[in-house]
C-alpha positions as CSV (number, residue, x, y, z in Angstrom):
1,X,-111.6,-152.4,92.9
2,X,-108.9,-152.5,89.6
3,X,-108.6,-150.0,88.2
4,X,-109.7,-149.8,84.3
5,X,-107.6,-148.4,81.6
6,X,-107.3,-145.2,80.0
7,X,-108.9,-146.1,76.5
8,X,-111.5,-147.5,78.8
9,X,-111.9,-144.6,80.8
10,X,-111.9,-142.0,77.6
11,X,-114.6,-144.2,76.1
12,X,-117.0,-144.3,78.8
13,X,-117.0,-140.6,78.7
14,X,-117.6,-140.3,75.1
15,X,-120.4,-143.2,75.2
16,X,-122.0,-141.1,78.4
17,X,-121.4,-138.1,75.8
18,X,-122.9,-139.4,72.3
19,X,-121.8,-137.0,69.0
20,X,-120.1,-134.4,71.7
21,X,-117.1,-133.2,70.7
22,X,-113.9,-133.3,73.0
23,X,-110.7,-131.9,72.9
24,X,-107.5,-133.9,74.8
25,X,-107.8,-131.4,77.7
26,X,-111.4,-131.5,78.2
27,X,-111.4,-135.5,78.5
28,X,-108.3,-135.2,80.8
29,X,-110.0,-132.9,83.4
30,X,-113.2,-134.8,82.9
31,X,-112.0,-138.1,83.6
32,X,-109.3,-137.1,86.2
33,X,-112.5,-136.1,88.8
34,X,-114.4,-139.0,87.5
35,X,-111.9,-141.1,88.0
36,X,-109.9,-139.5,91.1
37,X,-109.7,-142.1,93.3
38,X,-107.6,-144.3,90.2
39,X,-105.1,-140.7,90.0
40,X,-105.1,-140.0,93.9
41,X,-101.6,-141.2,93.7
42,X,-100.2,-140.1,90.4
43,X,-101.4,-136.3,91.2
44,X,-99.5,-136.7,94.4
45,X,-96.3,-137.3,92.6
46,X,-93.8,-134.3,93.0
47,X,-92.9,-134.2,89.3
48,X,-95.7,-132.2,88.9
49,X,-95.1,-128.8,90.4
50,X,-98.6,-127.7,89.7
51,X,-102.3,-129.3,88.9
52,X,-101.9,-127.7,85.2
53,X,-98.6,-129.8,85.3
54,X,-100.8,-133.1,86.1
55,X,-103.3,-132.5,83.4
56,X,-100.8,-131.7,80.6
57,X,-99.5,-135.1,81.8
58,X,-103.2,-136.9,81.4
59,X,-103.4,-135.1,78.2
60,X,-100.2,-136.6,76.4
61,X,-101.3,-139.8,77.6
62,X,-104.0,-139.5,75.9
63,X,-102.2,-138.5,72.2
64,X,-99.9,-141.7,73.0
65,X,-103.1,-143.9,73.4
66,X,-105.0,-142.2,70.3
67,X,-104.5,-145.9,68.6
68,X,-105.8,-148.2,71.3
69,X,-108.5,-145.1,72.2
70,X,-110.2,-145.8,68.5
71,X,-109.9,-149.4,68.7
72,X,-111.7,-149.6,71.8
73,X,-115.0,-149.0,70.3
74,X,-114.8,-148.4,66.4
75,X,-117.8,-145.7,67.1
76,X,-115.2,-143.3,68.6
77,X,-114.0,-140.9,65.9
78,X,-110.8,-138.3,66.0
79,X,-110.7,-135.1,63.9
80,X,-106.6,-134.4,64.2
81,X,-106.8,-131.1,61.6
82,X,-106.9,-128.4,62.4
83,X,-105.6,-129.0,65.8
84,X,-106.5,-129.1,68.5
85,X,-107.3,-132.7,68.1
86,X,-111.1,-133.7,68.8
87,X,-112.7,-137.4,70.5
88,X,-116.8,-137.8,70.0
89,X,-118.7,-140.7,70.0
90,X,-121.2,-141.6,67.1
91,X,-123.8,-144.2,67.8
92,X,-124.8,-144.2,64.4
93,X,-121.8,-144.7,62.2
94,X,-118.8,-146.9,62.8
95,X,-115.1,-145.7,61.7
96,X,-113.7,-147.2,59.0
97,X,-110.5,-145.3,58.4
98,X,-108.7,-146.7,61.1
99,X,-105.9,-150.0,60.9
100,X,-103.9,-151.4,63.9
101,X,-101.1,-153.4,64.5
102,X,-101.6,-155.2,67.7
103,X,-98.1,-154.4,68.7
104,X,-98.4,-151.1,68.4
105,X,-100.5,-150.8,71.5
106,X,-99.4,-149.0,74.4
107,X,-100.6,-150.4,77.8
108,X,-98.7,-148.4,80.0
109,X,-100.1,-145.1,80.5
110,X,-97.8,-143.9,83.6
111,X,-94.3,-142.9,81.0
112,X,-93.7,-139.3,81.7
113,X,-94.0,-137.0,78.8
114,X,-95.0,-133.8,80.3
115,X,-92.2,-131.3,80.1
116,X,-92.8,-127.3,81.4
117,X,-91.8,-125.2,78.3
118,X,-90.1,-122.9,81.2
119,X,-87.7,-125.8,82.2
120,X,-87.2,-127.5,78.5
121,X,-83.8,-128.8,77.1
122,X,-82.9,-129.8,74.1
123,X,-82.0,-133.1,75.6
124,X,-85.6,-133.2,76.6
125,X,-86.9,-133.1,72.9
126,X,-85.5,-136.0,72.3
127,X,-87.9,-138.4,73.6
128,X,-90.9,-136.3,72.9
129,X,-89.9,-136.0,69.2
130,X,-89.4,-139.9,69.1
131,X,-93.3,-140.4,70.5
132,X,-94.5,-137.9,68.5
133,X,-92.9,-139.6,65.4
134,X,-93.7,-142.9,66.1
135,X,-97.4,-142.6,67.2
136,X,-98.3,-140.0,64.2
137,X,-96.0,-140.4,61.6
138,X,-95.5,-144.3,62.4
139,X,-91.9,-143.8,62.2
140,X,-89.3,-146.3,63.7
141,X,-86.7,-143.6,65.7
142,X,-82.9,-143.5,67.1
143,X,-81.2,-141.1,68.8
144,X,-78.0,-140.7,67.7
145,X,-75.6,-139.3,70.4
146,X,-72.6,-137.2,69.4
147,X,-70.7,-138.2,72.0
148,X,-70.1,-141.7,70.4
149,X,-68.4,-139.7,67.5
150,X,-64.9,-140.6,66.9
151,X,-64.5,-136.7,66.8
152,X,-62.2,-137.2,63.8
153,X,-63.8,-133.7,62.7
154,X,-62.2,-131.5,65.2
155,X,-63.6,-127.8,66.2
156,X,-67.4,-128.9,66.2
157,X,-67.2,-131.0,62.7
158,X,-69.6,-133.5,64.1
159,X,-72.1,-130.6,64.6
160,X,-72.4,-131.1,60.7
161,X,-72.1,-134.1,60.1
162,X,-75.4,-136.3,61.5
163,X,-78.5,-135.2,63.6
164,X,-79.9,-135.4,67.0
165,X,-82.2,-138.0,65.4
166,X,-82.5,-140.7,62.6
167,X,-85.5,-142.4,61.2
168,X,-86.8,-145.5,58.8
169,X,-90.7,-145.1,57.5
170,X,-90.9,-149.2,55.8
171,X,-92.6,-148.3,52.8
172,X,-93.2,-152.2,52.3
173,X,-94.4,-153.0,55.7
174,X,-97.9,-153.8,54.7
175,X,-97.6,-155.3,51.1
176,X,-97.9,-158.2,50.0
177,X,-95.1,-160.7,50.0
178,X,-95.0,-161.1,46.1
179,X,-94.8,-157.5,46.0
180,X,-91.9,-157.4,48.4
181,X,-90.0,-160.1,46.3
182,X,-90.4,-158.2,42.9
183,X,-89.0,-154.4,45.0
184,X,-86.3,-157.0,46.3
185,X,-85.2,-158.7,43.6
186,X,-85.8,-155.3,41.2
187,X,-83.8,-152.9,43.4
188,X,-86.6,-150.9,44.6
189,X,-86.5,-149.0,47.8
190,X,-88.4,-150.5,50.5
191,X,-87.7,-147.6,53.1
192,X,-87.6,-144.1,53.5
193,X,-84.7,-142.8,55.8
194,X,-85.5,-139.5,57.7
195,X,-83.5,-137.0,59.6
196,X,-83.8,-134.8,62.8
197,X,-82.0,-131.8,63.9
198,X,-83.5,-130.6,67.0
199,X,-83.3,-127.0,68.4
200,X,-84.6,-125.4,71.8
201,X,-85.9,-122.3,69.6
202,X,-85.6,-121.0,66.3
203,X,-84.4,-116.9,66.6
204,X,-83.2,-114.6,64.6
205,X,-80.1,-115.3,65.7
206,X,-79.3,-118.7,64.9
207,X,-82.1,-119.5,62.7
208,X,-79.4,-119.6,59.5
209,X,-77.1,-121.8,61.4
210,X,-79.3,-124.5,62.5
211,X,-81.2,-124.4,59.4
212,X,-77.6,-125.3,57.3
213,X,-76.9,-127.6,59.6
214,X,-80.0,-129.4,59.1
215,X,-79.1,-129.2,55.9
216,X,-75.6,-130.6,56.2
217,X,-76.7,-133.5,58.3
218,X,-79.5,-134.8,56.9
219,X,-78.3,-134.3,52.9
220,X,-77.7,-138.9,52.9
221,X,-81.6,-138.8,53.9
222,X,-84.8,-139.4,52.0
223,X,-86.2,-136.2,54.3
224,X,-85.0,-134.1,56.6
225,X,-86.6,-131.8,59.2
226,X,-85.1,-129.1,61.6
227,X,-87.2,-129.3,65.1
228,X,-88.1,-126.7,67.6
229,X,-90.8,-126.2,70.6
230,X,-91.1,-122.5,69.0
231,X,-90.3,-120.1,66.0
232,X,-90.5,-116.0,66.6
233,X,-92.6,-114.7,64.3
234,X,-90.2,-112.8,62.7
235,X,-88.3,-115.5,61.0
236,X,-91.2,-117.3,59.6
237,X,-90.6,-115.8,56.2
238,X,-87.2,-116.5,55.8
239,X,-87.9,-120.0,57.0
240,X,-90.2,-120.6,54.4
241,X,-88.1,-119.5,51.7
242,X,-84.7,-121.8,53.2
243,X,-87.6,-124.5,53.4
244,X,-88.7,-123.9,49.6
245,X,-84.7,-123.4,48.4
246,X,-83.0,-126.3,50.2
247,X,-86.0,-128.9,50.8
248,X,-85.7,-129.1,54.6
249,X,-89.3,-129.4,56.7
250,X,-89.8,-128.0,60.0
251,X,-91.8,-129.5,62.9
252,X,-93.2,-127.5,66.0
253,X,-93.1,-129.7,68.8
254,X,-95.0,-129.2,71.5
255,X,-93.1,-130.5,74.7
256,X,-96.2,-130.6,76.6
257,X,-98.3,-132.7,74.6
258,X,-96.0,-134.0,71.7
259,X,-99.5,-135.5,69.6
260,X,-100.3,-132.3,69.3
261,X,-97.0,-131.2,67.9
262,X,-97.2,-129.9,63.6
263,X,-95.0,-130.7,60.7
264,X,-95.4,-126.7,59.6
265,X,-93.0,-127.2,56.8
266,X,-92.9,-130.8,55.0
267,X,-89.8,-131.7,53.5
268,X,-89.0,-132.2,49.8
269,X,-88.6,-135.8,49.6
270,X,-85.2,-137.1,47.6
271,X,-85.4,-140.4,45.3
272,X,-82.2,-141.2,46.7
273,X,-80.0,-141.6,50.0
274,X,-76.6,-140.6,49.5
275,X,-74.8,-144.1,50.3
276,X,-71.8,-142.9,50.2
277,X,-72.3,-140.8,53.1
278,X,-74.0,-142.9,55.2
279,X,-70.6,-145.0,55.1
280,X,-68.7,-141.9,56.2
281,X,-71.1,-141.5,59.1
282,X,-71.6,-145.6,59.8
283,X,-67.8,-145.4,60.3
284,X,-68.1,-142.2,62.5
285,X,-70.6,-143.0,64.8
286,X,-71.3,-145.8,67.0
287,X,-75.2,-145.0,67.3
288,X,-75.4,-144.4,63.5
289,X,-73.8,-147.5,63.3
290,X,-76.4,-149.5,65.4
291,X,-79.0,-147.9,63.5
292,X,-77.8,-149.2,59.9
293,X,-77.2,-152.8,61.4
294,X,-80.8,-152.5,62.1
295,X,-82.5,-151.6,59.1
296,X,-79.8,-153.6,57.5
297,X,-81.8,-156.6,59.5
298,X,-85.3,-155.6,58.2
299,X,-84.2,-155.6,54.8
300,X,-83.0,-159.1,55.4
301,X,-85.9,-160.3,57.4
302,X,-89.1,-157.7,56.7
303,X,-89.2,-157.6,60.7
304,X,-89.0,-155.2,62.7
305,X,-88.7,-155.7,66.6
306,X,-90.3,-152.7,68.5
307,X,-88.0,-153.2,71.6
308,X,-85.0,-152.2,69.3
309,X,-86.7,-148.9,68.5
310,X,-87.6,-145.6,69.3
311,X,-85.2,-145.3,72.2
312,X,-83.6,-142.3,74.1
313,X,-79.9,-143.3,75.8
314,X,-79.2,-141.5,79.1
């Protein structure tokens, strides 16, 4: 028998369900004996060192199909504040908050995202800021590698100079083509450019230096955010008030289910990106480099090709 897919498998459980409320991990242990026979062979990978590890994985799967999940049946609803996110099924209404772009679809539900919080590196934010960004904020990501620096900034001057990651939100993506001719032709800006700086904790002890860095790297962007799986509590004051001061945002990202990660701290967005230091970095960095050729297509084109996007090198 072929197997069906995950939005098909979380909708038959909210249908079987009708105006029960779910959260990710509920539908992930419920469909994972329902369905056990489909994940006899996934469970059985050694990846996962535990049965938690397996469901965690189900459950991100999940927050990357939230999209194709809702336009499986337009009388499954999603509650994502406050989190944890909630799935029911409503026979009586039909949602009509919801619009797709066909491909923004995921169909393959077997990409690993499910990283222990033990084990985490900052290398392994990477990727599960980029899915986080891209299937919540609708953000198109690149990672921009510092060892593709020149290194003309010697003694750890690249550290200040651009972040772990860079982002384009196209503010025209949906307008009309009139519309996009008059921003064109009137000098308006038709994207948003956001910045990433991604920590393995925020401490006491180096919350002041990653938060100026931040700072530092992302000052040519629209937005910037400084990134973190956690934040002691006692720094959570003085992060607000560096937050209110210098306009930075912070996101918690949760590295075992990045859809249920939380900007906690939105940035201050500027009018203006700093051109002039976007040059400095375009000629510093390779990946930076890449990244402006790109966006320097879509403002020639209005297209944007998903397989250029949102990827992690290794």
């Amino acid at each position: 028998m072929q197997k069906i897919s995950l939005p098909q498998k979380v909708e038959n459980l909210l249908k079987a369900n009708p105006n029960e409320k779910f959260t990710a991990r509920q539908i992930a242990e419920q469909i994972t004996k329902i369905y056990a026979e489909d994940y006899k062979e996934k469970r059985a990978n050694p990846r996962f060192e535990n049965d938690n590890a397996f469901i965690q994985q189900i459950v991100a799967e999940i927050g990357t199909h939230k999209k194709p999940i809702l336009k499986k049946n337009l009388h499954i609803f999603c509650m994502d504040k406050p989190r944890p996110r909630l799935f029911w099924y409503d026979p009586d209404n039909i949602n009509n908050d919801i619009s797709f772009m066909e491909s923004e679809i995921v169909e393959n539900s077997d990409k690993p995202v499910f990283v222990s919080k033990d084990k985490v590196t900052e290398h392994d934010l990477y990727p599960l800021l980029i899915d986080y960004l891209k299937n919540e904020l609708d953000l198109f990501c690149q990672r921009i590698d510092e060892k593709r620096s020149k290194n003309s900034y010697r003694g750890g001057g690249n550290q200040w100079l651009h972040p772990d990651i860079v982002a384009i939100k196209p503010i025209d993506k949906d307008w009309n083509n009139l519309i996009r001719t008059c921003v064109k032709h009137g000098a308006g800006q038709r994207v948003s450019f956001m910045s990433f700086e991604v920590k393995k904790e925020l401490n006491g002890s180096n919350l002041r230096k990653s938060f100026f860095q931040a700072v530092s790297n992302s000052s040519w962007a629209n937005e910037g955010y400084l990134v973190a799986p956690s934040i002691t509590n006692n720094i959570e004051q003085e992060l607000r008030m560096l937050s209110a001061l210098h306009g930075i945002g912070v996101i918690i990202l949760n590295p075992e289910d990045p859809s249920e990660s939380e900007i906690f701290l939105p940035a201050k967005a500027k009018a203006n990106v700093d051109w002039q230091s976007v040059d400095r970095i375009t000629k510093e960095n390779e990946d930076f480099k890449d990244f402006i050729e790109l966006v320097s297509t879509y403002y020639q084109t209005g297209r944007i090709r998903q397989r250029d996007w949102n990827k992690v090198k290794r």
